[in-house]
N, C-alpha and C positions, 0 to 999 in steps of 0.2 A: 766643422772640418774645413779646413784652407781648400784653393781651389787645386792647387798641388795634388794632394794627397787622393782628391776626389778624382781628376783626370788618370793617376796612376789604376784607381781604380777601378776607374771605366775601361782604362787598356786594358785590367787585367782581364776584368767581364768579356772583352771586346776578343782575348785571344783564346779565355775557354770556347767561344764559341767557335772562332774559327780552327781551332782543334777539333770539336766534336765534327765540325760541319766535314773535316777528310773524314772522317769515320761512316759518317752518312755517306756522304759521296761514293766509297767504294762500295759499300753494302747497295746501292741504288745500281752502279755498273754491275758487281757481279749479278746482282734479281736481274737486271734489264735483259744482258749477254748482246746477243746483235739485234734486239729489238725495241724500240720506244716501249716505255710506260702506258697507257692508253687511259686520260683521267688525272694525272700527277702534273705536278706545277713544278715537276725537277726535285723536289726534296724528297722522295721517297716517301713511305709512309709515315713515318713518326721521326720525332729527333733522336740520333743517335747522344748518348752523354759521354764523352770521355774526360774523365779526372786526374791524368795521365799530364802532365803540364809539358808545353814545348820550351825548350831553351827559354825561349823571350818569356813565355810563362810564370817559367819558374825566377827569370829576373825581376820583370814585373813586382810577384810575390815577396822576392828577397826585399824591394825596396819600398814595399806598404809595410811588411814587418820583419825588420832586420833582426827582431832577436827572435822570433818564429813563432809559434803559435803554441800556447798547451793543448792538451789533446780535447776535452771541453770545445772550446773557441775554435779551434781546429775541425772540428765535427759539425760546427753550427756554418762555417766557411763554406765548409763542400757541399752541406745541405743545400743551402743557398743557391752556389756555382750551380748544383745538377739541377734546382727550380729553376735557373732563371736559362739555362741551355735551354731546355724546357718551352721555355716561357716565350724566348727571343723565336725559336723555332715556328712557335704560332703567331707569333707577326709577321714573321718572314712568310708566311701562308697566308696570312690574313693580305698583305701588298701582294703576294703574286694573286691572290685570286680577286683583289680587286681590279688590279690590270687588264687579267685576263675577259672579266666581265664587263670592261668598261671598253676595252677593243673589240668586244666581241660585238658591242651594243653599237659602237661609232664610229668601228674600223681603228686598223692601225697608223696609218697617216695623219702624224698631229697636223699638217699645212693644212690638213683638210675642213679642221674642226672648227667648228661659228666661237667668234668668244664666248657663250653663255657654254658652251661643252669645253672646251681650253679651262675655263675657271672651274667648272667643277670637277674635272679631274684635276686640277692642282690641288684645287680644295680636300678631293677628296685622300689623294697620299701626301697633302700635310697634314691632315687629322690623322692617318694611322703613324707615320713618321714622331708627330707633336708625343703621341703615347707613349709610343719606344722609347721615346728619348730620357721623359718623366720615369718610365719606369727603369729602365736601367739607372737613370739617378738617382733612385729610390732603393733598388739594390745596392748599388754600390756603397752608399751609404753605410745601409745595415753591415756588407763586410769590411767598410773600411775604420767607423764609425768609434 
């Protein structure tokens, strides 16, 4: 796959989620009402999926496959898209709750930190960062593929 078609890809990956992620968003405000979560890293409880494509979505879409999809291949697409909302949603959990343990552990004042804590918190959200990355190029693939 050229590197074209792979980046269109990843936008497409890139704007199911930030689709699903309004759909959570309001589901977390209306559960919340006027009180914090108590425990929640912000996302709410589970990822919302929405397959429901926004403008940009469905351009994206039009320009990975302009003559569109048979229903087959079409089916194996959304599977896909609703794993990997899925999928991006637990890494997005997996970095907030490294954050959170890792401020909780050294404070949140990076000026504060000795190099040997600076390096391993960069270390440690480019190791979950390094995976996301891989893995959404791994999906993207399979749908663009």
């Amino acid at each position: 796959m050229n590197e074209a078609r792979a980046e269109l890809a990843e936008s497409f990956l890139a704007e199911a989620v930030f689709r699903s992620r309004e759909r959570q968003a309001a589901g977390v405000e209306l559960r919340r009402g006027a009180k914090p979560l108590a425990g929640t890293c912000g996302l709410g409880e589970k990822a919302a999926v929405e397959l429901d494509l926004s403008s940009r979505g469905r351009e994206l879409a039009g320009a990975l496959w302009p003559e569109g999809l048979e229903d087959a291949r079409l089916e194996r697409v959304r599977a896909a898209l609703a794993e990997w909302i899925v999928e991006q949603d637990a890494l997005d959990r997996r970095r907030n709750h490294f954050l959170r343990d890792f401020r909780g552990k050294h404070g949140f004042d990076r000026t504060q930190y000795t190099s040997e804590v600076t390096r391993a918190f960069e270390e440690g959200l480019a190791l979950i960062n390094a995976q996301e990355t891989q893995r959404r190029r791994e999906v993207a693939q399979s749908i663009a593929g």
